[in-house]
TORLUM-943075 format. One line per 2 residues: number of its first residue (from 1); for each residue x, z, y of N, C-alpha, C. Coordinates in steps of 0.001 Angstrom, whole numbers. Example, Ala and Ser with C-alpha at 12.3 -4.5 7.8 and 13.67 -1.06 7.14 Angstrom:
<nodes>
1	13190 7800 -5690 12300 7800 -4500 13200 7800 -3300 ~ 12850 7080 -2250 13670 7140 -1060 12900 7870 30
</nodes>
This chain:
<nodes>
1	44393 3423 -33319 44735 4399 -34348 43472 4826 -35071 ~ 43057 4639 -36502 42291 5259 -37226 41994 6469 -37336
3	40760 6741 -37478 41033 8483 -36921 41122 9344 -38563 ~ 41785 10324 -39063 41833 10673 -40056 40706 11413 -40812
5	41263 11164 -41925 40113 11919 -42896 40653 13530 -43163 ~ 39683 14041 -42770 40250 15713 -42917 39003 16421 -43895
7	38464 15806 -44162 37717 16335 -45170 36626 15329 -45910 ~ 36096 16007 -47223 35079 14617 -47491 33465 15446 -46545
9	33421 16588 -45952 32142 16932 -44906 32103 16447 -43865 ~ 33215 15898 -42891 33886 15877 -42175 32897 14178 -41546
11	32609 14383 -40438 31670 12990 -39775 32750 12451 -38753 ~ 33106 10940 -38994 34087 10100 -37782 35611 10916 -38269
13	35765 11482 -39223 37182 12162 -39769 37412 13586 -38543 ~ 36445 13744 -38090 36589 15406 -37100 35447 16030 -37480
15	36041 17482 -37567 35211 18236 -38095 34225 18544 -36310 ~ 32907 19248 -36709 32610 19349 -35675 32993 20689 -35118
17	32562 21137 -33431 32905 22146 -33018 32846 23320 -33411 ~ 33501 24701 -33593 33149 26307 -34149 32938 26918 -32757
19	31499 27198 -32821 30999 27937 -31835 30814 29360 -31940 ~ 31329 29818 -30941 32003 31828 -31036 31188 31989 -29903
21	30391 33453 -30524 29825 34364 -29238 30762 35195 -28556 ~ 30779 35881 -27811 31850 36544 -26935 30987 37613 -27179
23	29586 37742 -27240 28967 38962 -28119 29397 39702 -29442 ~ 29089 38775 -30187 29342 38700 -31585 30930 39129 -31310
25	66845 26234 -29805 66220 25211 -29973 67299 24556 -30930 ~ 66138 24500 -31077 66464 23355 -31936 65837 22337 -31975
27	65833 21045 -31801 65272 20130 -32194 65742 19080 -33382 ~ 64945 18789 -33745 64855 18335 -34829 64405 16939 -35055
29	64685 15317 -35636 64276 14495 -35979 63593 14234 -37288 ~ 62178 13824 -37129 61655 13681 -38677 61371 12632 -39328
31	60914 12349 -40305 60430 10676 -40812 59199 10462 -40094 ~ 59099 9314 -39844 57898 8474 -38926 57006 8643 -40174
33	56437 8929 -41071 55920 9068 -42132 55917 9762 -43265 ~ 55186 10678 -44006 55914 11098 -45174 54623 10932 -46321
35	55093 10984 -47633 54327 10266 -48852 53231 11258 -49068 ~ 52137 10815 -49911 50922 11908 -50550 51432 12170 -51168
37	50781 13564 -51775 51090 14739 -52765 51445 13707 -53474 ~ 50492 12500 -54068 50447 11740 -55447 51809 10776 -55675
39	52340 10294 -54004 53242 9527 -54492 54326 10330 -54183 ~ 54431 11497 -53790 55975 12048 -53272 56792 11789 -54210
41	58286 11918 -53834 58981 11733 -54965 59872 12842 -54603 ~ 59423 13687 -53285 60034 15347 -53821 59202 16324 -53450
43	59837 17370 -53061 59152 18631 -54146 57617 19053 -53125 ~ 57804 18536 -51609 56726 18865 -51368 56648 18089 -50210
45	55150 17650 -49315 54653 16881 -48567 54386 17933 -47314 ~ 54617 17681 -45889 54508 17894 -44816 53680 17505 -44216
47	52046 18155 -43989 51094 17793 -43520 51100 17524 -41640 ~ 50474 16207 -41533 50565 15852 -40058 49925 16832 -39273
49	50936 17093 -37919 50008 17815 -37512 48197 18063 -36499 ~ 48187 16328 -36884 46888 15837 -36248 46650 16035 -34767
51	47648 15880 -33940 47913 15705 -32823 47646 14058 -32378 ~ 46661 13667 -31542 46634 12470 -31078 46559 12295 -29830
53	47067 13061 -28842 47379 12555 -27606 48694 13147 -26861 ~ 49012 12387 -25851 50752 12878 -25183 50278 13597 -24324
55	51392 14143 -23290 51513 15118 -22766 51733 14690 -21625 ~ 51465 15154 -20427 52178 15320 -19559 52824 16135 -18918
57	52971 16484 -17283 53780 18346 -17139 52553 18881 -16982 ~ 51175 18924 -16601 50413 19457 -16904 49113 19377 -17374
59	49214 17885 -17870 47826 17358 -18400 48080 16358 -19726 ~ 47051 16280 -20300 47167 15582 -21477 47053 13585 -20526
61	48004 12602 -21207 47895 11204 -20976 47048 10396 -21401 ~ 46591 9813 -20885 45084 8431 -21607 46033 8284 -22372
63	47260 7115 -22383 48336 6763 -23604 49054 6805 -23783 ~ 50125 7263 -24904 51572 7493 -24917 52121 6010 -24390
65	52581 5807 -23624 52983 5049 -22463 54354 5514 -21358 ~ 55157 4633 -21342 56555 5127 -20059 56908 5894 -20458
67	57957 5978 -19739 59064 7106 -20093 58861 8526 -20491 ~ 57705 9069 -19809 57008 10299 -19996 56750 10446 -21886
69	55460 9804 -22345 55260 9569 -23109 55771 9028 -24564 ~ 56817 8433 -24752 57569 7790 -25490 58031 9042 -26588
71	57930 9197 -27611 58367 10149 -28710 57763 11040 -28892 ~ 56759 11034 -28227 55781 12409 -28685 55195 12830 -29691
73	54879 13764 -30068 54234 13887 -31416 53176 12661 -31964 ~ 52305 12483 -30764 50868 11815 -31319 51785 10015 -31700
75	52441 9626 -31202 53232 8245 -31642 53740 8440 -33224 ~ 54103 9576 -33835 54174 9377 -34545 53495 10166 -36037
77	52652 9538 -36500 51773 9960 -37566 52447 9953 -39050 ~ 52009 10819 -39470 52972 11081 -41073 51463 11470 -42024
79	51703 12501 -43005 50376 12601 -44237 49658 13638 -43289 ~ 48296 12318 -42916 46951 13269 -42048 46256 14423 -42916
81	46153 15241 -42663 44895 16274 -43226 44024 15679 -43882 ~ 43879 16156 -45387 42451 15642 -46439 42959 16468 -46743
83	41176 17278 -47336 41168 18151 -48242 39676 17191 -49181 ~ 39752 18197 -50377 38725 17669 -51145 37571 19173 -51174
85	36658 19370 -51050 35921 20760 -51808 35637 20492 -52782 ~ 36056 21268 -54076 35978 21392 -55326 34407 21471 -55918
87	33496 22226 -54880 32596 22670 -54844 32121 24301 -56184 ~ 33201 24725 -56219 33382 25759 -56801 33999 27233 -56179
89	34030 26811 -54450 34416 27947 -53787 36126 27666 -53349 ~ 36354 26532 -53899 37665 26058 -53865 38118 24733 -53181
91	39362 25053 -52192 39458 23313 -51602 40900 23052 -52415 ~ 41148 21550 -52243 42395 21560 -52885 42380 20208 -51791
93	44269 20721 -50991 44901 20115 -50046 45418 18428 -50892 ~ 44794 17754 -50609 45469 16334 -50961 46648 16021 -50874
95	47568 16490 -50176 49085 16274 -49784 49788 16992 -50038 ~ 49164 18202 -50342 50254 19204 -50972 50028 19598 -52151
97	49044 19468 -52520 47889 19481 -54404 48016 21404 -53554 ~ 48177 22117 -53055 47733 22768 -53347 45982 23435 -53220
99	46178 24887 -54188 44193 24686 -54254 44280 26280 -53491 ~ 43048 26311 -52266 43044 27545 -51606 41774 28036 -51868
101	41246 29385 -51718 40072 30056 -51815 39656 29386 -50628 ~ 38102 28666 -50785 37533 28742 -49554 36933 29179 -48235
103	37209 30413 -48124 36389 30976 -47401 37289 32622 -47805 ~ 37270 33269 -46132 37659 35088 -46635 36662 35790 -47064
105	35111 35427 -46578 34769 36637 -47215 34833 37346 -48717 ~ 35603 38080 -48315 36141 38904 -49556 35028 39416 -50117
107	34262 40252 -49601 33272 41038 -50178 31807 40134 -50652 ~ 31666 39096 -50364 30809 38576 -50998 29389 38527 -50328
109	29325 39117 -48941 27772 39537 -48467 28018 37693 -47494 ~ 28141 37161 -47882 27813 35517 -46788 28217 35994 -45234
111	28866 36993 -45359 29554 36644 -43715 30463 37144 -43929 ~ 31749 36592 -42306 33246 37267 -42345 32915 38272 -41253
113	33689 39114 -41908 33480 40162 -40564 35012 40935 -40435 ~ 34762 42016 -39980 35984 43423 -40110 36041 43490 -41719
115	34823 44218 -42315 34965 44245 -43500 35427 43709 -44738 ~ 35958 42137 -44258 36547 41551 -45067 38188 41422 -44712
117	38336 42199 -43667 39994 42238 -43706 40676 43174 -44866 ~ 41755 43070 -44612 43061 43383 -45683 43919 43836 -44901
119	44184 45054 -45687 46554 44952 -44973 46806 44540 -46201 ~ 48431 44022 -46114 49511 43704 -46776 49147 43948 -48352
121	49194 44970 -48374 49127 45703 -49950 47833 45204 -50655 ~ 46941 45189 -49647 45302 45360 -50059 45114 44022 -50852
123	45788 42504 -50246 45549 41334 -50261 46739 41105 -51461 ~ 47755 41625 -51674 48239 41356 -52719 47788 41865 -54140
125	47098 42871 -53922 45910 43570 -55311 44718 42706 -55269 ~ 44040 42773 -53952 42975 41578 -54172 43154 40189 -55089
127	44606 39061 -54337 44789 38352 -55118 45002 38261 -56252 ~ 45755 39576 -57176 46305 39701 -58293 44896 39894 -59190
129	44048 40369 -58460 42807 40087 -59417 41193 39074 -59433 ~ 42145 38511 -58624 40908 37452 -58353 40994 36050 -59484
131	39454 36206 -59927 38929 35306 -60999 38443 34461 -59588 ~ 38738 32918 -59788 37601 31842 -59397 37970 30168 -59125
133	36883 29653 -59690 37094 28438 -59662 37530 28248 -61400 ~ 37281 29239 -62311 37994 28945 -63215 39674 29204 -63718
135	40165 30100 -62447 41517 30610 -62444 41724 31812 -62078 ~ 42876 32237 -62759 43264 33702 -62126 44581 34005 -61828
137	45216 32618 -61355 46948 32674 -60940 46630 32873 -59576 ~ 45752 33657 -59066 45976 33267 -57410 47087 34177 -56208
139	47042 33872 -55764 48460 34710 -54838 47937 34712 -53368 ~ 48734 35566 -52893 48554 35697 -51001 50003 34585 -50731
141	49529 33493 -49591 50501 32167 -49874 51821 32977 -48957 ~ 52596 32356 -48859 53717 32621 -48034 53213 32191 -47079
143	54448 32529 -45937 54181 32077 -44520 54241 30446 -44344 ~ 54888 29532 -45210 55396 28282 -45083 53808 27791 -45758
145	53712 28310 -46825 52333 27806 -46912 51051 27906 -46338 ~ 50734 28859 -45895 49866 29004 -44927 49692 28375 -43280
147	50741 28014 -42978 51322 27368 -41885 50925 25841 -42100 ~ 50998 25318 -43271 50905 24128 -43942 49276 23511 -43521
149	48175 24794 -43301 46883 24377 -43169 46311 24463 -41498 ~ 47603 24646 -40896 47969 24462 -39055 47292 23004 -38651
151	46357 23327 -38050 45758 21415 -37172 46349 21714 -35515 ~ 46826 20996 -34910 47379 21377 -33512 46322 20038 -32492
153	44994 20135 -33454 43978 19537 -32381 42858 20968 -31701 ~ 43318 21741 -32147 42353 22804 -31409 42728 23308 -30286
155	42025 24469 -29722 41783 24838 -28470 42187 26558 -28111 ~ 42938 26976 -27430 43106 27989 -27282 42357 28968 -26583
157	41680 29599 -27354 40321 30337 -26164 40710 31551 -25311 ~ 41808 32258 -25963 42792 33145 -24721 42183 33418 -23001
159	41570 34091 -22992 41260 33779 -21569 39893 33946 -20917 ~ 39390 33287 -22249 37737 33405 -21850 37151 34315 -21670
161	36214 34970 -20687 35739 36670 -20039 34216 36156 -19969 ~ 33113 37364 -20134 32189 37535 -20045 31315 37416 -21409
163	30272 37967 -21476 29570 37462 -22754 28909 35982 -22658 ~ 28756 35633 -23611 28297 33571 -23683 28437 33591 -24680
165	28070 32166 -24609 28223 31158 -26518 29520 30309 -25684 ~ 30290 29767 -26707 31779 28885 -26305 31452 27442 -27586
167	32110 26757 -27256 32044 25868 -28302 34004 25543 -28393 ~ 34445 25957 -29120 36237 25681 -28944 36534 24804 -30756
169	37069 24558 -30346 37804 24081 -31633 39282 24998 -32554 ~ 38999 25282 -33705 40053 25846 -34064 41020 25268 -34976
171	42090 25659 -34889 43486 25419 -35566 43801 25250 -37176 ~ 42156 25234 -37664 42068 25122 -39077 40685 23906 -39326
173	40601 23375 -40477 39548 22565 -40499 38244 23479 -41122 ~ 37738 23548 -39943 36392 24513 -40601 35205 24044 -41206
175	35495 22550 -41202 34580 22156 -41686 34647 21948 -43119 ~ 35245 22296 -43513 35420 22576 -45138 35956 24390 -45603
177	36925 25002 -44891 36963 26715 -44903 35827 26778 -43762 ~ 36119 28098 -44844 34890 28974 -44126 36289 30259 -42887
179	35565 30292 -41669 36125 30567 -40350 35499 31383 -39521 ~ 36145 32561 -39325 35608 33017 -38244 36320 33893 -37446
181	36386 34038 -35942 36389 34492 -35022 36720 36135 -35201 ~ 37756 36906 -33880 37892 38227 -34338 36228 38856 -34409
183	36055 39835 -35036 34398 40208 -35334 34011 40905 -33955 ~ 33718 40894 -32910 33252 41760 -31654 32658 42930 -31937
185	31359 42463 -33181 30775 43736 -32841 31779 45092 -33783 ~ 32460 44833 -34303 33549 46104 -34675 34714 46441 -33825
187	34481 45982 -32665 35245 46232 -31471 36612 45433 -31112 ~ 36638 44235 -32278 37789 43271 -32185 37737 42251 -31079
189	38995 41969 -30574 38590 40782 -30037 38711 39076 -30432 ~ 38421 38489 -29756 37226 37008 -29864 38397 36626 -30808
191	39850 36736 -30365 40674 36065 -30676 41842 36912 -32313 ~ 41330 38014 -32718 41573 38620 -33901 41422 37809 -35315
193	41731 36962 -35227 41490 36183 -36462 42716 35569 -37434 ~ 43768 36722 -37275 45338 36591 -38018 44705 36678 -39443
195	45634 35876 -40128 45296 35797 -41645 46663 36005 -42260 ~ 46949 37155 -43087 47981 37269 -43506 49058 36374 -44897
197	50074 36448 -44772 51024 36096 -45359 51868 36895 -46416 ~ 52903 36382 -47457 53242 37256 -48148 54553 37608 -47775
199	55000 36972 -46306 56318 36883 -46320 56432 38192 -44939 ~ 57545 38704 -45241 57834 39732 -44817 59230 39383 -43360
201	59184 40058 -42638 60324 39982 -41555 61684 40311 -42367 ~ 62829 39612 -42709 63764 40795 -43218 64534 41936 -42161
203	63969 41765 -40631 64286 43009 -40132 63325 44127 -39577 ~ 63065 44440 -38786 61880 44975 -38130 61707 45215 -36396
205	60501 45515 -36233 60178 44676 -34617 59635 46416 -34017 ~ 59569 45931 -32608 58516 46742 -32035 59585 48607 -32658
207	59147 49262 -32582 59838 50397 -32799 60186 50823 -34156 ~ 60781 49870 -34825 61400 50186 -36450 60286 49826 -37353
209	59075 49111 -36462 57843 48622 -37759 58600 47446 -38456 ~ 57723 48002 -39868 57776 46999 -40307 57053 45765 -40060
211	57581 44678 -40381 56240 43689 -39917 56122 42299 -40665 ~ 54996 42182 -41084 54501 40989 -41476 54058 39580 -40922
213	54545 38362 -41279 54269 37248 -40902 53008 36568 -40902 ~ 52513 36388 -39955 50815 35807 -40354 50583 34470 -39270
215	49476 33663 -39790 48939 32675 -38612 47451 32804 -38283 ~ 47305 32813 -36892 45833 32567 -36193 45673 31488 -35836
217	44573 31345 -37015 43973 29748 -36630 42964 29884 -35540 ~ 42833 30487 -34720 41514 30586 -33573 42676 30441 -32294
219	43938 30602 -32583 45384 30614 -30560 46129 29637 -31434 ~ 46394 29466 -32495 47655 28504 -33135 48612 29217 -32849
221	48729 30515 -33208 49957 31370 -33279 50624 31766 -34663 ~ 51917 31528 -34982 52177 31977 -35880 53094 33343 -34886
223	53175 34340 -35923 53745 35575 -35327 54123 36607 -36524 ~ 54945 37475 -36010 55119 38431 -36920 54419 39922 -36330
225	53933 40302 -37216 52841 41574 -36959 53108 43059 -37218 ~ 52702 43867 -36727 53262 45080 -37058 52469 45468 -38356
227	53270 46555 -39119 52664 46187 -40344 51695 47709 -39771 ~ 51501 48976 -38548 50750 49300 -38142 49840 48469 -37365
229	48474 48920 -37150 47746 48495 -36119 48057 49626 -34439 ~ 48008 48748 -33773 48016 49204 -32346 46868 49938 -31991
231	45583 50240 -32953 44674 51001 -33120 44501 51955 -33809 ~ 45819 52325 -34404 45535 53394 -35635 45753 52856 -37050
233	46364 53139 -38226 46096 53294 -39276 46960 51964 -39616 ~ 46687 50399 -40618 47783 50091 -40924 46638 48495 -40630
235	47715 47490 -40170 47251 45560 -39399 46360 45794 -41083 ~ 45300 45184 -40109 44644 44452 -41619 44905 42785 -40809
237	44351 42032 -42299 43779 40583 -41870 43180 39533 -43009 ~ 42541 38626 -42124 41426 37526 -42794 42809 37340 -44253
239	42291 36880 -45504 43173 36340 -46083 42514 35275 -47264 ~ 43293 34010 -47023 42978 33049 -48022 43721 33010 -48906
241	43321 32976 -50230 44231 33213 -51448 44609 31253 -51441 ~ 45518 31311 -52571 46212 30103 -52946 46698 29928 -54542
243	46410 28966 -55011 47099 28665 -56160 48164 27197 -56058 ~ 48952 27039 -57554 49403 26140 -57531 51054 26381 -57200
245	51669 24837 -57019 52936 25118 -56904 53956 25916 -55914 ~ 54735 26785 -56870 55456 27981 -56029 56594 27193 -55161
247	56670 25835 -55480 58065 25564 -55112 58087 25257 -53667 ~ 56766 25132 -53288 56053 24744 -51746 57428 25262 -50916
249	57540 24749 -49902 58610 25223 -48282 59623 26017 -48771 ~ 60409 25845 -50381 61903 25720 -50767 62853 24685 -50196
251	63831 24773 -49754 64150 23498 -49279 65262 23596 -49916 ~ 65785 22261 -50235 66844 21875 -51073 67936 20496 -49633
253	68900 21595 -49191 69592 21053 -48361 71103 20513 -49009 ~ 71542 19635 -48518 72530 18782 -48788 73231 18695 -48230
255	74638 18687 -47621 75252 18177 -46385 76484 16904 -46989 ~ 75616 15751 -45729 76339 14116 -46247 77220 13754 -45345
257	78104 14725 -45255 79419 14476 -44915 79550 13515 -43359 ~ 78194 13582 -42799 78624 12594 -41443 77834 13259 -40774
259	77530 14626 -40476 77175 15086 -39530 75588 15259 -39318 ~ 75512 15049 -40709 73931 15018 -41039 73260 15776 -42416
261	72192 16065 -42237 71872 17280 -43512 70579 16374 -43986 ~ 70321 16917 -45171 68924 15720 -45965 68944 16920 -46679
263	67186 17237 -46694 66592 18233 -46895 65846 17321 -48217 ~ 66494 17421 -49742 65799 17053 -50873 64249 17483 -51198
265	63957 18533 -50378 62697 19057 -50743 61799 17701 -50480 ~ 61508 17489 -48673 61173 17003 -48189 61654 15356 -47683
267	62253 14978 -48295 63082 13712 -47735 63536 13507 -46324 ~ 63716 14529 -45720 63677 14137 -44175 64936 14917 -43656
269	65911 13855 -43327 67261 13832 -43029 67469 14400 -41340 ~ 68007 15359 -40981 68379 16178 -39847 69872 16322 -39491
271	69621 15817 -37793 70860 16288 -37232 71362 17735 -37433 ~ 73037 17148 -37806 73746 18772 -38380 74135 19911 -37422
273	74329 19131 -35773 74833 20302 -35373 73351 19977 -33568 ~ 73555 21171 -32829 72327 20808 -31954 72886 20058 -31126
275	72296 19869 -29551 72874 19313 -28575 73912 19891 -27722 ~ 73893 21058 -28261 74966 22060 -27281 74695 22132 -25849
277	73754 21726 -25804 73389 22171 -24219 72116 22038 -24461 ~ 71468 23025 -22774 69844 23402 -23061 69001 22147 -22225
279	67887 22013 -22642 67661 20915 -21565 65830 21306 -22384 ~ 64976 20573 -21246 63480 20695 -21087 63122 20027 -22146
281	61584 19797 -22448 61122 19066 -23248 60922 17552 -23470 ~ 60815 17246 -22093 61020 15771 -21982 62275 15013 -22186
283	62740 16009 -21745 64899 15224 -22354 64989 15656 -23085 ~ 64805 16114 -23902 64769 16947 -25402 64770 15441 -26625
285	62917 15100 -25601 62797 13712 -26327 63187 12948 -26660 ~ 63792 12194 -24868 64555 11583 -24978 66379 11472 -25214
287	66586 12808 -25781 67891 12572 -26617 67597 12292 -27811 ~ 66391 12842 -28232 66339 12585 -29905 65825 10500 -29801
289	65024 10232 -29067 65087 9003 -29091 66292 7577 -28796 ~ 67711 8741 -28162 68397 7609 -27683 69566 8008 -28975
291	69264 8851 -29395 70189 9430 -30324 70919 8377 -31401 ~ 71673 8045 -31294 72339 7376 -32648 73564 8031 -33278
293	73043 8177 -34732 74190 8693 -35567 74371 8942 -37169 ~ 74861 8577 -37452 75205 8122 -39240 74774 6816 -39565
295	74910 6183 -38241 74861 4585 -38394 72962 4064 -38662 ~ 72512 5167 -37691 71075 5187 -37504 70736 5331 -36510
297	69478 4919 -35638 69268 5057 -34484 67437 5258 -34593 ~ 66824 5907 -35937 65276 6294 -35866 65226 7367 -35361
299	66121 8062 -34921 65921 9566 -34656 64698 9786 -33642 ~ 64248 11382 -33976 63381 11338 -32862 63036 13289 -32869
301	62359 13972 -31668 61880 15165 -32233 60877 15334 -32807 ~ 61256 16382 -33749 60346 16660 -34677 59204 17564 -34460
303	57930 17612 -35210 56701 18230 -34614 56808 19519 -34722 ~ 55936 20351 -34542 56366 21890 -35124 56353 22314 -36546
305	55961 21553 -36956 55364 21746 -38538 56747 21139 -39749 ~ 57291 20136 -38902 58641 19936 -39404 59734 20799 -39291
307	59380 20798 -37965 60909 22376 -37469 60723 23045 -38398 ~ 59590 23662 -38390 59051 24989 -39113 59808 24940 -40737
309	59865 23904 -41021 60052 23496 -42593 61113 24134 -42535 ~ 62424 24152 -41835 63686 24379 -41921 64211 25908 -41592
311	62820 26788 -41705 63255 28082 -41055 63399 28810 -42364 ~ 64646 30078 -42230 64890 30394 -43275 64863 31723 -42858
313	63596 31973 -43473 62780 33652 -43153 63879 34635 -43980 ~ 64749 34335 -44615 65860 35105 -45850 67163 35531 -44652
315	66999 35167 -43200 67646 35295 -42681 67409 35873 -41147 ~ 68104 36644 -40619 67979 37015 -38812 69181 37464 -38379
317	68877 37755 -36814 69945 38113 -36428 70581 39755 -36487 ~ 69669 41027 -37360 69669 41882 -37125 70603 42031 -38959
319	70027 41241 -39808 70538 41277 -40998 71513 40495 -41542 ~ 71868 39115 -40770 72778 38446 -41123 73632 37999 -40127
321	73788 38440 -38884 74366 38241 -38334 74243 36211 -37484 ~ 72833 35847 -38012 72677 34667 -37659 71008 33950 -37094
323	71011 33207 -36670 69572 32521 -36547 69131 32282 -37946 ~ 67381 32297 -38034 67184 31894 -39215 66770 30381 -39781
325	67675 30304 -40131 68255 28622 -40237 69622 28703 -41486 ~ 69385 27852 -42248 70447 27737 -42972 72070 27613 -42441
327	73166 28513 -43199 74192 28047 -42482 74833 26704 -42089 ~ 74142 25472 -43401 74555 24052 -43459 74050 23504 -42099
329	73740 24082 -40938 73570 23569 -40026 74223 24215 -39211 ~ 74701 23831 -37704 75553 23989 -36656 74586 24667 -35315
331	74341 26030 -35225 73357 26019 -34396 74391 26817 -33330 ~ 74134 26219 -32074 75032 26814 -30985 74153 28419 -30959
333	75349 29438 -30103 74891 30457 -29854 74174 30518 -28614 ~ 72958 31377 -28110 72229 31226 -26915 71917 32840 -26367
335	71865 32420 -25043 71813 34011 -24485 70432 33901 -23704 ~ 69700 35133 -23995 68393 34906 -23702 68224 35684 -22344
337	68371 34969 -21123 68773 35340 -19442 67617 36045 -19310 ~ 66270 36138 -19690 65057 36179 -19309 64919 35639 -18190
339	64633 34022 -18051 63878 33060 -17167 63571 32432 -17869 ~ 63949 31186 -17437 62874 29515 -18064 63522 29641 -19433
341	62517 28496 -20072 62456 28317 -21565 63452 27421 -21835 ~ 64683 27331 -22361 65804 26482 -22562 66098 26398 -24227
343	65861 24951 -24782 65836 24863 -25914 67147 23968 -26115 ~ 67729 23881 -27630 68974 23203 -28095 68331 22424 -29002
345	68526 21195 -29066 68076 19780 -29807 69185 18856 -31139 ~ 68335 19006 -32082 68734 18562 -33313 67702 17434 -33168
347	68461 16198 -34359 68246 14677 -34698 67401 15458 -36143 ~ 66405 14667 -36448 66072 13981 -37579 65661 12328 -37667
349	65451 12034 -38960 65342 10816 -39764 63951 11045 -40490 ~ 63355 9426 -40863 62506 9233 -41946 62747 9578 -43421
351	61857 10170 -44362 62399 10024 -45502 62536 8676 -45773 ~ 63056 8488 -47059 62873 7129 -47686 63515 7341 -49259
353	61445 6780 -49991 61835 6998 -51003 62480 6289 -51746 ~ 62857 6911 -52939 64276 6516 -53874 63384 5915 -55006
</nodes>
């Protein structure tokens, strides 16, 4: 396997390590592939999630190999991570054309710190007046877009105690954004590095907060946030502005009459109703791999970054009476026992362009 190009800084197509002081169900089948920004022939491209090795129950595999291994994310590769730097403070995503601010520091002094966080409000005035690169359409991205710049080759540092230097890898390509770590010396921790979103919960969490959707590229968490801080006063966070097309993680669903849905946005055709029963991750797999149906048998599960495509934040269970998921799909109801993790499994398909 060729190793990808994730940036033009980028040495052997991996960025190198970000070193932090500690001072300082559903399942889903997707296309085995999907087109560049340049050749798509719909509305938007699904960046790989640069995953190259399988799993086991508790260790990563030399090779996707046997039964274990067979359907895993890293077998199947779709549009790898490239970005270009504009060299104007600006990157622009090759697969999705879209163009992001490089770097949070907001304030301009050459480092990220506390001081360059935001709440909600702050980052939507910031963006609304930000000149650069020659533009001034810029916006705070949605959650679908921001999610879009997710690498699932990094490292979760969760855990780590004592003061040191770490060398971890994070969930964003830093070798082209500029990245950093929660700020310590303002009393954050290592792992504070949520970057906010424009998309909002439509219900609310935690004791009637409101709350906002954001991703940490330092745990690979996407989450919804209180729109207070648990410290007082109101969540700030890192924020990368965005330009370019609004139509990004719209999805344009279809239903083709055989038990199957084709998502026009994305070309990538999904089982309509789940498995109706719960089952682990490894049989998860292998239903989506033995799966045949609409007179197809590519099915397979889909990565997170695909699932993700199909979530419909316009919806919950507190406001609509449903999962958030379009109704054109069949999602069994589930009761959450509090024990093990029991997921329900949906088919997808390859696109294929027209």
């Amino acid at each position: 396997m060729n190793p990808p190009i994730r940036s033009k800084s980028s040495q052997n197509g991996k960025p190198s390590r970000f070193t932090v002081s500690k001072l300082a169900l559903l399942m889903v089948l997707t296309g085995l592939s999907a087109p560049s920004f340049a050749q798509s022939a719909y509305s938007y491209t699904i960046v790989d999630t640069n995953q190259t090795q399988c799993s086991g129950a508790s260790s990563t595999m030399g090779s996707c190999v046997g039964e274990t291994g067979l359907g895993q994310d890293a077998q199947y590769q779709g549009a790898m991570p490239s970005y270009t730097d504009n060299g104007d403070g600006t990157v622009t995503d090759n697969n999705t054309g879209l163009v992001w601010a490089q770097t949070t520091d907001l304030n301009g002094d050459g480092k990220i710190t506390a001081d360059d966080k935001v709440t909600y409000d702050e980052g939507a005035a910031y963006a609304s007046r930000l000149a650069l690169g020659g533009h001034n359409d810029w916006r705070v991205p949605t959650i679908k877009e921001l999610y879009s710049l997710m690498l699932f080759d990094g490292e979760d540092p969760s855990g780590i105690n004592g003061a040191g230097t770490y060398s971890i890898m994070p969930f964003i390509d830093h070798s082209v954004f500029g990245f950093e770590s929660g700020d310590r010396d303002a009393g954050e921790r290592l792992i504070d590095s949520q970057y906010v979103s424009s998309t909002k919960y439509v219900s609310t969490t935690m004791n009637g907060d409101e709350t906002i959707f954001g991703v940490n590229f330092i745990d690979g968490r996407i989450k919804g946030y209180g729109a207070t801080s648990p410290r007082g006063g109101e969540k700030t966070f890192y924020l990368l502005t965005v330009r370019g097309d609004t139509s990004y993680g719209i999805n344009n669903l279809v239903d083709n009459s055989d038990k199957t849905v084709t998502d026009k946005a994305t070309g990538l055709t999904w089982q309509q109703g789940d498995s109706q029963q719960g089952m682990d991750w490894f049989a998860g797999i292998q239903y989506c791999e033995n799966l045949e149906l609409a007179g197809r048998s590519d099915w397979r599960l889909p990565n997170i970054k695909e699932l993700h495509s199909i979530v419909d934040y316009s919806r919950s269970p507190d406001t609509t009476n449903s999962a958030a998921i379009d109704p054109v799909f069949e999602a069994s109801s589930m009761i959450n026992e509090g024990e093990s993790l029991i997921i329900q499994i949906i088919g997808v398909t390859p696109p294929t362009l027209i």
